[in-house]
C-alpha positions as CSV (number, residue, x, y, z in Angstrom):
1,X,39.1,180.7,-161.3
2,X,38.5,180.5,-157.5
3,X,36.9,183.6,-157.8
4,X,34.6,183.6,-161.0
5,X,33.3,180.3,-159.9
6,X,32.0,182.4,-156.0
7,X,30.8,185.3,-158.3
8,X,28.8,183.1,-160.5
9,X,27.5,181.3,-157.2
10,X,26.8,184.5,-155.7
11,X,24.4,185.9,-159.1
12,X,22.7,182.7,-159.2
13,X,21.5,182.3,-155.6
14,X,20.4,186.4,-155.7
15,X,18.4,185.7,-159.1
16,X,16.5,183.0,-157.1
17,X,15.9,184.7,-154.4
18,X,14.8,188.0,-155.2
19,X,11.8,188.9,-155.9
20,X,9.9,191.3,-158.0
21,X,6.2,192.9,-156.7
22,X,3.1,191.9,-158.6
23,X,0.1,194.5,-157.9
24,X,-3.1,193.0,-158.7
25,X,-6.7,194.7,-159.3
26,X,-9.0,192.9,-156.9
27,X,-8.9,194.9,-154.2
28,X,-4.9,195.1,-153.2
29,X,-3.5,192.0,-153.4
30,X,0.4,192.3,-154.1
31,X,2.4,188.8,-154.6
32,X,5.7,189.1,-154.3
33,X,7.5,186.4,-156.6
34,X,10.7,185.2,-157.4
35,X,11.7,181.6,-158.9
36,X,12.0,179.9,-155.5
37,X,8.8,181.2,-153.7
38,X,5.6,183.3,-153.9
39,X,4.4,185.8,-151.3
40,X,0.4,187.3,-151.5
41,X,-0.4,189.5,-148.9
42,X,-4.0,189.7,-149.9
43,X,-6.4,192.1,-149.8
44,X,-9.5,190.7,-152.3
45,X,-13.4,192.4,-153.0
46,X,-15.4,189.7,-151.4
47,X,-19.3,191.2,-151.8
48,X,-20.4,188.1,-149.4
49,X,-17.9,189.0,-146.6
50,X,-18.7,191.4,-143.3
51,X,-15.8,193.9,-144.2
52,X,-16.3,193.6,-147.7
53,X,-12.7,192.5,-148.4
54,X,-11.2,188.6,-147.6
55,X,-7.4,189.4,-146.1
56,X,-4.2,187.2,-145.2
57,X,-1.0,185.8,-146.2
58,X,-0.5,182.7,-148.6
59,X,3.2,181.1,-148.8
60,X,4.4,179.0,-151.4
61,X,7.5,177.3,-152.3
62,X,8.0,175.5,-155.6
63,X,4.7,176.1,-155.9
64,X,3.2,174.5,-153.1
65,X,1.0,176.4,-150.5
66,X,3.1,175.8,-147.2
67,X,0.8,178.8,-145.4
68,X,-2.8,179.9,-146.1
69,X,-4.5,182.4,-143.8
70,X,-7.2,184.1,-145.9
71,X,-10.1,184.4,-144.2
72,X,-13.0,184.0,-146.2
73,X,-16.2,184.3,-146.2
74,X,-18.7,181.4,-145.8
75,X,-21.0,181.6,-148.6
């Protein structure tokens, strides 16, 4: 029983914490999501932006952004 339960425990926790690559068509974003968090290493067409592209990192866990470093461009 001992054993089943750890198993069980074991599936859950990897099912939460996995996550599976999301390749958007903006530019080259990819999020990375599982059920607990969300990963975007972004990479978006900006027209109004020097290099053309706004780039960074946003975090989130249960859906709220703890980590934003896009830099974009002032319009």
């Amino acid at each position: 029983m001992k054993k089943w339960f750890i198993g069980l425990l074991v599936a859950i926790i990897l099912i939460l914490l996995i996550p599976i690559p999301f390749y958007l068509k903006d530019g080259g974003t990819v999020e990375y999501r599982s059920i607990v968090y969300q990963i975007s290493d972004v990479h978006q067409l900006n027209n109004n932006s020097p290099s053309g592209y706004d780039e960074g990192i946003i975090i989130k866990i249960f859906g709220i952004k703890v980590f934003d470093n896009v830099k974009a461009s002032p319009n």
